[in-house]
C-alpha positions as CSV (number, residue, x, y, z in Angstrom):
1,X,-36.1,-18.9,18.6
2,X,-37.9,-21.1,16.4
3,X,-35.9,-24.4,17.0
4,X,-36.0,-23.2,20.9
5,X,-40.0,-23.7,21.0
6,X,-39.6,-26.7,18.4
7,X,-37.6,-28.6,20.9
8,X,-40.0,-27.3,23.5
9,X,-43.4,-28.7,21.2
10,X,-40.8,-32.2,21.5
11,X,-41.2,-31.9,24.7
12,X,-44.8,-31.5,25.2
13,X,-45.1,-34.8,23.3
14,X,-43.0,-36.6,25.9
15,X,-44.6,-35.2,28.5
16,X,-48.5,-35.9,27.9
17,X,-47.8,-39.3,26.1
18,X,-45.4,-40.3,28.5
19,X,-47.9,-42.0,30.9
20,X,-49.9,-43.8,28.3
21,X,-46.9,-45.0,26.1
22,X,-45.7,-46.5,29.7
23,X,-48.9,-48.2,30.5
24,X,-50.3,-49.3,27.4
25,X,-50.9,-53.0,27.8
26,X,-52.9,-52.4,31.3
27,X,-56.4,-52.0,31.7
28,X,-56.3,-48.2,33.6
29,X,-54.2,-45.9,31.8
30,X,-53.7,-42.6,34.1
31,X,-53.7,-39.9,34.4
32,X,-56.8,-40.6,32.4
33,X,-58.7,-42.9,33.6
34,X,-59.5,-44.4,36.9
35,X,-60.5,-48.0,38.5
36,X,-64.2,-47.6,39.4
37,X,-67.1,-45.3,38.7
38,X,-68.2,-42.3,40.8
39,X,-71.3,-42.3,39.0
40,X,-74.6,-44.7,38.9
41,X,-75.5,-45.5,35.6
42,X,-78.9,-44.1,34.9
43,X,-81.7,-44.5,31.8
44,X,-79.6,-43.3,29.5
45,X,-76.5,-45.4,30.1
46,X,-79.2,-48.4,29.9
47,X,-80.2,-47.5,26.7
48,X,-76.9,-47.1,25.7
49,X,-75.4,-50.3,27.0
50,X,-77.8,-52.4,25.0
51,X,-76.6,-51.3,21.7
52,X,-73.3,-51.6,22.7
53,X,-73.9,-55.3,23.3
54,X,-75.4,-56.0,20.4
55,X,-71.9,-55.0,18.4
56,X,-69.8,-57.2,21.7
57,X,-68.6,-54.0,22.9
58,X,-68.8,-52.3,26.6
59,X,-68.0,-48.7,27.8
60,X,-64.8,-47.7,28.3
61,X,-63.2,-47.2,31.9
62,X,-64.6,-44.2,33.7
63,X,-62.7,-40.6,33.1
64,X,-60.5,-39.7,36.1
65,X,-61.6,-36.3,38.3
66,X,-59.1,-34.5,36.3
67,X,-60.6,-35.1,33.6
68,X,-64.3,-35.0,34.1
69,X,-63.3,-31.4,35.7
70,X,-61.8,-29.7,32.7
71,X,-64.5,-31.8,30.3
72,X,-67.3,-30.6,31.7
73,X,-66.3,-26.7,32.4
74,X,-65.6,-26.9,28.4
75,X,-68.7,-28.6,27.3
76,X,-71.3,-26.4,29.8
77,X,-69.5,-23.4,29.7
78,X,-67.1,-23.2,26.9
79,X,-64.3,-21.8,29.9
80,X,-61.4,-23.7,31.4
81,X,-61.6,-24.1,35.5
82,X,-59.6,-21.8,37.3
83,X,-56.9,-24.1,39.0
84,X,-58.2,-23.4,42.9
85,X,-61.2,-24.8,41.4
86,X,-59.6,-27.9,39.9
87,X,-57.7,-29.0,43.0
88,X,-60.7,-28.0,45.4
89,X,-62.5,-31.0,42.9
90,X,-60.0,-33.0,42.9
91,X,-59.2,-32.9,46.6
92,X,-62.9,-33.2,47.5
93,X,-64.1,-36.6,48.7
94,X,-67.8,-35.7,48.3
95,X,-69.7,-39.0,46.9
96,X,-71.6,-36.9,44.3
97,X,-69.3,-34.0,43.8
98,X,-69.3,-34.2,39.9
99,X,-73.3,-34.3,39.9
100,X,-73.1,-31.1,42.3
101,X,-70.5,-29.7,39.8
102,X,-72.8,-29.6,36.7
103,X,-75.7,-27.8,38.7
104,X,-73.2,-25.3,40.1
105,X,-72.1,-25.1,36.5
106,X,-75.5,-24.0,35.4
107,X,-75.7,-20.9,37.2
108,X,-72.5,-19.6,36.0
109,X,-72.4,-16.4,33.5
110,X,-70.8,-18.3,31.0
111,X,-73.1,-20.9,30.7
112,X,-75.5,-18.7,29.4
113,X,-72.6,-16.9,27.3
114,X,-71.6,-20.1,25.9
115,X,-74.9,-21.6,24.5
116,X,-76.3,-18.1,23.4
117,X,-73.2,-18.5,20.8
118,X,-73.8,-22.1,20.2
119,X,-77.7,-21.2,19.2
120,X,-76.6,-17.8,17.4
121,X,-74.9,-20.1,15.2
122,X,-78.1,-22.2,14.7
123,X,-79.9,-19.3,14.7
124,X,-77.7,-17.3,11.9
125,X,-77.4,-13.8,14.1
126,X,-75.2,-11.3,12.4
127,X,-75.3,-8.1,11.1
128,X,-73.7,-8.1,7.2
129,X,-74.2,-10.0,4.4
130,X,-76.3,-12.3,4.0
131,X,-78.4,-12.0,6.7
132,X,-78.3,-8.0,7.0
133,X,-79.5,-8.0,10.4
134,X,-78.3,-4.2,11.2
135,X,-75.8,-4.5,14.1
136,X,-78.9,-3.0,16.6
137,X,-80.7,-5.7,15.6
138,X,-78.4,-8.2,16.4
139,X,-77.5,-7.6,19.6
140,X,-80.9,-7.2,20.7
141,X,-81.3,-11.1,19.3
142,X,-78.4,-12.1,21.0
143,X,-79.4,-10.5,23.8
144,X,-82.9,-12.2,24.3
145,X,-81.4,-15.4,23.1
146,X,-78.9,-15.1,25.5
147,X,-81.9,-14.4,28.6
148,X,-83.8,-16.8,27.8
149,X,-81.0,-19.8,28.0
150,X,-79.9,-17.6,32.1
151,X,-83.4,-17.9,32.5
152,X,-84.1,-21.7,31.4
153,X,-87.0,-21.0,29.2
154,X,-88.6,-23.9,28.5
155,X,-87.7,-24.5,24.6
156,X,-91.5,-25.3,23.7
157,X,-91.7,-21.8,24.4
158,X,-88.7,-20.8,23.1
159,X,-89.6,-22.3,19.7
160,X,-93.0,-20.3,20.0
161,X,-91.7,-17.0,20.3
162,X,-89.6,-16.7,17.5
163,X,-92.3,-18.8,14.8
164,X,-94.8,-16.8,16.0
165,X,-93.6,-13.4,17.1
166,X,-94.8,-9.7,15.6
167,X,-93.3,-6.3,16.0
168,X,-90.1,-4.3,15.1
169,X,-86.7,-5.6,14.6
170,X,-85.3,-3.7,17.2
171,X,-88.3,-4.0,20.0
172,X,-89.1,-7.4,19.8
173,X,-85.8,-9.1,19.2
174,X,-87.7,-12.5,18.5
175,X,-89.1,-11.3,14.9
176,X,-85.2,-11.3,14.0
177,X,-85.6,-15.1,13.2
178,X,-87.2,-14.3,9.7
179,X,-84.8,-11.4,8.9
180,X,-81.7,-13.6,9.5
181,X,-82.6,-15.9,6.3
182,X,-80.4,-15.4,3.3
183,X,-84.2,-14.9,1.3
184,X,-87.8,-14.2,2.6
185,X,-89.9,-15.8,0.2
186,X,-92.3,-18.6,2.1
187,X,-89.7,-21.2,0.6
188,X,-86.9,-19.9,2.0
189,X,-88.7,-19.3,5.5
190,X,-89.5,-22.9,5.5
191,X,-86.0,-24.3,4.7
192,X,-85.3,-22.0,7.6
193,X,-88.1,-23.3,10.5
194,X,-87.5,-26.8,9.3
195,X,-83.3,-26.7,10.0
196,X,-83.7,-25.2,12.8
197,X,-86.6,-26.6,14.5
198,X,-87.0,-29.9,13.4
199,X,-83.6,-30.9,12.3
200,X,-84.1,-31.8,8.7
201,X,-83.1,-30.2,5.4
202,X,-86.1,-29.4,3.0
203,X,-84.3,-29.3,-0.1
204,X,-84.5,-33.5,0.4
205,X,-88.2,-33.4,0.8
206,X,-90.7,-34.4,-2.3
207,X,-91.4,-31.2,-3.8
208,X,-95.2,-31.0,-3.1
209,X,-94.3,-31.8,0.8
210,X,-92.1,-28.7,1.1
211,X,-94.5,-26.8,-0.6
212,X,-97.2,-27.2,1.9
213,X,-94.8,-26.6,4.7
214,X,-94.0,-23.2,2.7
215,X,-97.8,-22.4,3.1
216,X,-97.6,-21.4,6.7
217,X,-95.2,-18.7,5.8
218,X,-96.9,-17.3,2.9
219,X,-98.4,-14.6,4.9
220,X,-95.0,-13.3,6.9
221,X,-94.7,-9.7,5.6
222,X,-92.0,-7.0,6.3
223,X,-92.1,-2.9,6.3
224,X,-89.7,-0.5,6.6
225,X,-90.5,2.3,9.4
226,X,-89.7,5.4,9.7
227,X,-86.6,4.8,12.3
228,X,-83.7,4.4,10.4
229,X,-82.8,0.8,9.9
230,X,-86.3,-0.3,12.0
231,X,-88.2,-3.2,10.0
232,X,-91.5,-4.7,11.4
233,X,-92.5,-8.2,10.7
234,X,-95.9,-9.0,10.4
235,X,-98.3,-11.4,9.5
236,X,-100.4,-10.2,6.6
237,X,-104.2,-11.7,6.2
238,X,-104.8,-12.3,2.7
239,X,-107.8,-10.6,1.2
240,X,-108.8,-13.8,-0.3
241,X,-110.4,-15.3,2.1
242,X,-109.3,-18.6,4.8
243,X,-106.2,-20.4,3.6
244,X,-106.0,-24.1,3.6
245,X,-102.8,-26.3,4.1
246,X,-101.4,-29.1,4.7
247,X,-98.7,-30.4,8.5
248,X,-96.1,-32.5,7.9
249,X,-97.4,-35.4,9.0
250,X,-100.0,-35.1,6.2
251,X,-103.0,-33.2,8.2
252,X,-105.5,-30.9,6.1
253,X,-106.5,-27.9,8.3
254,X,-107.6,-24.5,7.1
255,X,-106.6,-21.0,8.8
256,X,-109.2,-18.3,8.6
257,X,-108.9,-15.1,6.8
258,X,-108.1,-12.7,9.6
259,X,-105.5,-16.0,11.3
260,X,-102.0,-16.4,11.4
261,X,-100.4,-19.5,9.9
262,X,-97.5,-19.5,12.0
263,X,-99.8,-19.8,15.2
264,X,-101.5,-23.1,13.5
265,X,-97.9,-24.7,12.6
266,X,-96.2,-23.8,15.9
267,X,-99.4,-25.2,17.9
268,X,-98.3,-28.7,15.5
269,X,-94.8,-28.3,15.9
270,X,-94.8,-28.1,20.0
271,X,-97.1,-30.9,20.9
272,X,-95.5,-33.5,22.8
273,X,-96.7,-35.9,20.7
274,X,-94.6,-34.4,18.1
275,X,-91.7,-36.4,17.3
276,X,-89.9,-33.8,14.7
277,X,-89.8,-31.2,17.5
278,X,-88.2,-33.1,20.2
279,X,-85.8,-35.7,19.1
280,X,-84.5,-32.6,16.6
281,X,-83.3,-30.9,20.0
282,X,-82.1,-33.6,22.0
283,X,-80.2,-34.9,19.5
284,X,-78.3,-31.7,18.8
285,X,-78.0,-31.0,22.5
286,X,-76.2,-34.9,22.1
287,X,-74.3,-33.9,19.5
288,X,-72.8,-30.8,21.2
289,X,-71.8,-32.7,24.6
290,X,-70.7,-35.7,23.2
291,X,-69.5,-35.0,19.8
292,X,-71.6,-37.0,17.5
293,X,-75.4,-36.9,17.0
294,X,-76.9,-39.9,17.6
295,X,-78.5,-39.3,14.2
296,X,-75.4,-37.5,12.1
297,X,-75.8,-35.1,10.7
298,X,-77.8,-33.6,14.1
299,X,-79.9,-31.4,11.4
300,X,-80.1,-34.2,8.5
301,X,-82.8,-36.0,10.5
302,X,-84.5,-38.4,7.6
303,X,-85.9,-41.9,7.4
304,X,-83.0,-43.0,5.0
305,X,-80.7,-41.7,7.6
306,X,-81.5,-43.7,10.9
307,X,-80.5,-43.4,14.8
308,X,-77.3,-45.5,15.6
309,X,-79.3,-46.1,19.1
310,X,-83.3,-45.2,18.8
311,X,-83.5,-46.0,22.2
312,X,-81.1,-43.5,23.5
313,X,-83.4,-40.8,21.1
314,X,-86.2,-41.9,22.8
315,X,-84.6,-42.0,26.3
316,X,-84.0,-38.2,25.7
317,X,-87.3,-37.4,24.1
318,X,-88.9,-38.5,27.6
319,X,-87.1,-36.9,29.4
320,X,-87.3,-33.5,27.5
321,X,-91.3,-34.0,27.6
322,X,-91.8,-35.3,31.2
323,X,-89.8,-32.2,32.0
324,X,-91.8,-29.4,30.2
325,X,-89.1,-28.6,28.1
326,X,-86.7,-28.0,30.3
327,X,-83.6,-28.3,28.4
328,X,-81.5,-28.4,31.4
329,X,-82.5,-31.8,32.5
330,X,-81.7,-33.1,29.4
331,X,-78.6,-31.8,30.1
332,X,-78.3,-33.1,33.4
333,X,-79.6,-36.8,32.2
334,X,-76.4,-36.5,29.4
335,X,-73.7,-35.3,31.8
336,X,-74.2,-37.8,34.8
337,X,-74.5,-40.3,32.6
338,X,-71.4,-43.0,32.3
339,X,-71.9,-42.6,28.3
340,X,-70.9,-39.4,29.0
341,X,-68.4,-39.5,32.1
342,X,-65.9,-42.6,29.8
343,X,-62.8,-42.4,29.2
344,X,-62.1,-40.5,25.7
345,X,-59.1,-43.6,24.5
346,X,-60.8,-45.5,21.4
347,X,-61.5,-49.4,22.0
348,X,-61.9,-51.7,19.1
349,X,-63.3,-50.6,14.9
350,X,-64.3,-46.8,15.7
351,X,-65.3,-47.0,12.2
352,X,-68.5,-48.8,13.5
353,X,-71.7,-46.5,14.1
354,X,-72.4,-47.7,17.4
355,X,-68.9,-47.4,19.0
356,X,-69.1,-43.9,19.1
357,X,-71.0,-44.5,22.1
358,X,-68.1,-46.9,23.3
359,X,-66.0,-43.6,24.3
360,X,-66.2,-40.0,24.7
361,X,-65.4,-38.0,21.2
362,X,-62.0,-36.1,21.2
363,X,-62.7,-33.2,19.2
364,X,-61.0,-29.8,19.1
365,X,-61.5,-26.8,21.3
366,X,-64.2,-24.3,19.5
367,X,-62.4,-21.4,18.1
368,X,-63.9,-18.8,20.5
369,X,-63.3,-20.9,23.3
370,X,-59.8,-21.8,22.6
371,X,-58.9,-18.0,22.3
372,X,-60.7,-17.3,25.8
373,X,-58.3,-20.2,27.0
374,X,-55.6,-18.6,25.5
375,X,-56.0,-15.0,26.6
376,X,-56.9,-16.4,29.9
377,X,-53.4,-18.1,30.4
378,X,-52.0,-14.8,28.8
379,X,-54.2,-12.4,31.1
380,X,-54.8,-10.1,28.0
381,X,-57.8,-10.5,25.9
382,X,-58.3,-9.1,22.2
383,X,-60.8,-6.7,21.7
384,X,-62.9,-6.5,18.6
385,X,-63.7,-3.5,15.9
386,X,-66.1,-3.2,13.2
387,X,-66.8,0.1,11.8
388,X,-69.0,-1.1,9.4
389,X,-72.3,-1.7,9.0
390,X,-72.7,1.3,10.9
391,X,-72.9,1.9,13.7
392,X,-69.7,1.5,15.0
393,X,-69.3,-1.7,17.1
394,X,-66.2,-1.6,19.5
395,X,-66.0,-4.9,22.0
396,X,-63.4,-3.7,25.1
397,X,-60.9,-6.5,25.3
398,X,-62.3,-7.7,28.7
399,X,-64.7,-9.2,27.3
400,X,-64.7,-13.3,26.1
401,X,-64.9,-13.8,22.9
402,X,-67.6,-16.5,23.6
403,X,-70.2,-13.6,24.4
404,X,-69.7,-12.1,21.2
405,X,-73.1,-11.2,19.8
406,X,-72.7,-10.1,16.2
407,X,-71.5,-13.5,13.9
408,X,-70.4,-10.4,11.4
409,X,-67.0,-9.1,14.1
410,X,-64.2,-11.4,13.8
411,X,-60.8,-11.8,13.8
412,X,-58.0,-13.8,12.0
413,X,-57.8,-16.2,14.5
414,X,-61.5,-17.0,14.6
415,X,-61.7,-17.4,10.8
416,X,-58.1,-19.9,11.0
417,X,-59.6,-21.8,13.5
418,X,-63.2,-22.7,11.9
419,X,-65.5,-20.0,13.7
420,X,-68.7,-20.4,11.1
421,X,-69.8,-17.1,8.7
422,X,-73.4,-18.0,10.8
423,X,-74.5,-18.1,6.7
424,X,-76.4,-21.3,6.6
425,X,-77.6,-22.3,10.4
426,X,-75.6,-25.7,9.7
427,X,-73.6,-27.5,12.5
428,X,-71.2,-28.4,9.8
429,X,-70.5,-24.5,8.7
430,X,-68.5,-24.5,12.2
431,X,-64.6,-26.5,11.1
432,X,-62.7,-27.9,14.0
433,X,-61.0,-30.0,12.3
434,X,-57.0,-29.3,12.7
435,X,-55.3,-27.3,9.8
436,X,-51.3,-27.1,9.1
437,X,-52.2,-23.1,9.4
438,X,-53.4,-23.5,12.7
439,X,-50.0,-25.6,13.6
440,X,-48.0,-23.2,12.4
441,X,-49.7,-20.2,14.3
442,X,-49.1,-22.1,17.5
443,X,-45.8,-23.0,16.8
444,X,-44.8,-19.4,15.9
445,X,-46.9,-16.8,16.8
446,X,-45.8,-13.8,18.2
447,X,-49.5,-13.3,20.2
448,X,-48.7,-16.8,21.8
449,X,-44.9,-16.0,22.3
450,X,-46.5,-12.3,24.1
451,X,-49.4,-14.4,25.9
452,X,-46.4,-17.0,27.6
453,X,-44.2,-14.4,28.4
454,X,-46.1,-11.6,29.5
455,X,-48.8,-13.8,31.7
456,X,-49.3,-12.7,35.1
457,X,-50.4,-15.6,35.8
458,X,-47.7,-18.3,34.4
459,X,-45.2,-14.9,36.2
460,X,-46.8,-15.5,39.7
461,X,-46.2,-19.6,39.3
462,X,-42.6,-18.8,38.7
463,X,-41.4,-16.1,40.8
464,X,-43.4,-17.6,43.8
465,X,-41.7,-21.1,43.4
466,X,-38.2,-19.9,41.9
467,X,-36.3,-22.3,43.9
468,X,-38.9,-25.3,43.7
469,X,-39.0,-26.7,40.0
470,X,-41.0,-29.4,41.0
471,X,-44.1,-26.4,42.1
472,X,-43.4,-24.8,38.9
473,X,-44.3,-28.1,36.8
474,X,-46.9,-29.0,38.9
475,X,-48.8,-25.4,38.8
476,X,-48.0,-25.4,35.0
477,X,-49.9,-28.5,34.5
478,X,-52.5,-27.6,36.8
479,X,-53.2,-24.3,35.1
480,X,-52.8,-25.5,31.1
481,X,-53.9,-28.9,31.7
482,X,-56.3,-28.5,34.3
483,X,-54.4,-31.7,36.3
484,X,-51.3,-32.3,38.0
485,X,-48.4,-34.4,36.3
486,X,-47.8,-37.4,36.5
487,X,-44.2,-38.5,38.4
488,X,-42.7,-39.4,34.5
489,X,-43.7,-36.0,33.5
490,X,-42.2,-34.2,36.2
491,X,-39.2,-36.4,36.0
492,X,-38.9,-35.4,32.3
493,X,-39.7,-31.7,33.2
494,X,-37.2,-31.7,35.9
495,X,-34.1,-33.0,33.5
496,X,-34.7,-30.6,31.1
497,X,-35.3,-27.5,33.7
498,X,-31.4,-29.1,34.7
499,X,-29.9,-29.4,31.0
500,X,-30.9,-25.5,30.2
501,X,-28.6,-22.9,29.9
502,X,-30.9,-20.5,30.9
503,X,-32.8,-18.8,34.2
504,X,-36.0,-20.8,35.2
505,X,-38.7,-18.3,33.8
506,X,-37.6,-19.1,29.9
507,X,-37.2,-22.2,30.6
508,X,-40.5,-22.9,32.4
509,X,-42.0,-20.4,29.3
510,X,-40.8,-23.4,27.3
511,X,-42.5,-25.1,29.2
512,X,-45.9,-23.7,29.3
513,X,-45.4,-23.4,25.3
514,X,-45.2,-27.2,24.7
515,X,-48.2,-27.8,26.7
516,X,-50.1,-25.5,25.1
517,X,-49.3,-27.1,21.8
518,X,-50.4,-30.5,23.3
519,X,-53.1,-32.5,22.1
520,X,-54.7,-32.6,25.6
521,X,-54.8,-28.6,25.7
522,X,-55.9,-28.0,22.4
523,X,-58.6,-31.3,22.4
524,X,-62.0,-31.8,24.4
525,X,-60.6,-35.6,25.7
């Protein structure tokens, strides 16, 4: 069995590389990349180009349909395109059909399920240890996290509700944000606000500068109710009179007795003049559709640690503030941009800062998302259990794993395949880097073995085309890959589907099993 799916994980090599082995030396190497672009380069691309030709280096060729199509489902909404959807793309001769994609894309259900995980991260929403949220509590945080991103808050506001917020843990989801710290002394709050918000890590701050941010916390309070589980979060006036303190960027100002802090540093913290707040957020929402921050670490912003374009920063910072916040047209500047819409094949020393705009990142699939892929090709889903903290939380397997709510309910997979604990609200706590255990489990699994051979879906492609191998390979690709193969792959396909001893539906199984261990279906490209 094992040296069966070996041989077939062989052939998944041949197959994907195949094309680029064959072409190497020419300038388009499909079924990757095509001739011309579909897309006018805009301020970002400008930006962009000019630090690339300081370093003699030029974008790569434009990413072909097939690719744009399954990149940019992944990166909006964490989900691969159902194949109708691919070929009505790729068949469509629309002039802006990728620009009408991504607004489509927005309005999808995932889109919001996708980025409430990506912020829950950020955001640190579980129940257990450390953060002790309570599992009520954390689904009502994931909950309004997860409106406000259908709903497009602006993130000005966003930021506002949860620095400034009052109430019960339960009733106003927004207070969760100073529960879900691993401490809640001002110190700790401020390490918190200043990750999240403004991208930076306090602990590298002089000591008197972090100090005065922890000022504006030192009246956050928290009381237990008489609900079981219910905390409030409140701020608490001190008796001694106004409280005087000092903004990051070194302004005195003085709250009165009966004031709230928080009010005074979110008022500082939101102002479109304010640099910290804005290129903090466009630069993770850089790093998350393009693989890299533009400053790296996205939430080690410092002046020791500087932008590898500052004009691309500040092409985004516009655009975020002449927008009102609107995080979606920062979104929409990224992802019709050429930086963005490149081929993913390196040119040149990728070692060098600035080339990482030279190309799109290859990185591998999110855990949650690669499981949705998964279950999706398999038609089964997993289902989630946790009986404690009570009470009981019990997720029906219908639903994606990328709308899970609670950081605290996971599974082996998830923890193999880098999900972050949500302990720290670093990027870095989530691992996608490739592991031998994660091989293996492809390789070998009885859940993928189950998936392949129990899929509805891979059982309709071959019982409706059991005399046409060439359908079979094609809907194969089209559903795993998200593209159809190339005439070398099918070629290769075909002579194996001829030198097997067995029916067509193991063999295509084979099939579908080597693609699924492919670079290109386990990889953003």
């Amino acid at each position: 069995m094992i040296s069966r799916k070996l041989s077939g994980v062989l052939m998944a090599f041949v197959f994907v590389c195949a094309t680029v082995l064959a072409t190497a030396e020419p300038a388009i190497v499909r079924p990757f990349e095509r001739e011309t672009w579909a897309t006018p380069a805009n301020s970002v691309d400008a930006a962009v180009e000019a630090i690339l030709r300081l370093h003699g280096a030029h974008f790569r060729n434009p990413c072909s349909d097939a690719v744009f199509v399954r990149r940019v489902y992944l990166d909006m909404i964490g989900t691969l395109p159902d194949p109708a959807e691919v070929d009505a793309f790729l068949t469509s001769t629309a002039p802006n059909k990728r620009a009408a994609l991504i607004d489509t894309l927005f309005t999808r259900d995932e889109f919001a399920d996708y980025w409430a995980m990506k912020w829950c991260d950020i955001l640190r929403v579980k129940s257990e240890f450390p953060m002790n949220l309570w599992p009520n509590a954390a689904q009502a945080y994931h909950h309004w996290v997860r409106q406000a991103l259908r709903d497009n808050l602006p993130y000005d506001q966003f930021a506002r509700e949860l620095l400034t917020s009052s109430g019960s843990n339960f009733r106003v989801p927004q207070v969760n944000f100073y529960r879900a710290l691993s401490a809640r002394e001002p110190a700790a709050i401020a390490k918190g606000v200043a990750l999240t918000f403004m991208g930076t890590r306090l602990e590298k701050w002089p000591v008197a500068r972090a100090a005065d941010l922890a000022t504006f916390f030192s009246r956050v309070a928290y009381k237990k109710s008489d609900e079981w589980k219910e905390e409030i979060v409140f701020n608490n006036p001190a008796p001694a009179g106004p409280l005087t303190a000092v903004l990051p960027d070194g302004t005195a100002v003085t709250i009165p007795a009966d004031g709230d802090p928080r009010q005074t540093f979110a008022n500082w913290l939101i102002s479109p003049q304010n640099t910290w707040f804005n290129r903090a957020v466009v630069n993770r929402i850089w790093c998350w559709t393009l693989g890299q921050g533009i400053i790296t670490e996205s939430d080690d912003i410092r002046a020791d640690n500087p932008a590898a374009s500052p004009e691309t920063l500040a092409c985004l910072e516009r655009e975020l503030v002449k927008s009102h916040y609107d995080l979606r047209s920062v979104y929409r500047l990224i992802l019709n941009s050429r930086t963005y819409q490149q081929s993913s094949l390196p040119q040149g020393d990728t070692t060098d800062p600035a080339l990482r705009f030279a190309h799109y990142t290859v990185r591998r699939l999110d855990a949650e998302v690669l499981l949705d892929a998964l279950c999706w090709i398999g038609g089964e889903g997993v289902g989630y259990t946790s009986a404690t903290p009570e009470p009981y939380t019990f997720v029906p397997k219908e639903n994606r794993t990328i709308a899970l709510a609670d950081g605290s309910i996971t599974s082996a997979f998830l923890t193999t395949f880098g999900r972050p604990a949500r302990d720290t609200g670093l990027e870095s706590e989530r691992d996608n880097h490739p592991t031998d255990t994660q091989r293996l489990f492809l390789l070998n699994s009885p859940d993928i073995q189950r998936w392949i051979s129990r899929s509805p879906r891979l059982h309709k492609i071959i019982t409706s085309s059991l005399k046409r191998t060439t359908e079979i390979i094609r809907n194969m690709y089209l559903t795993i890959l998200s593209r159809y193969p190339t005439p070398e792959e099918t070629l290769t396909a075909i002579q194996y589907f001829e030198a097997s001893e067995e029916e067509k539906g193991p063999t295509a199984n084979d099939l579908a099993w080597a693609l699924i261990n492919s670079k290109e279906f386990l990889d953003r490209h």
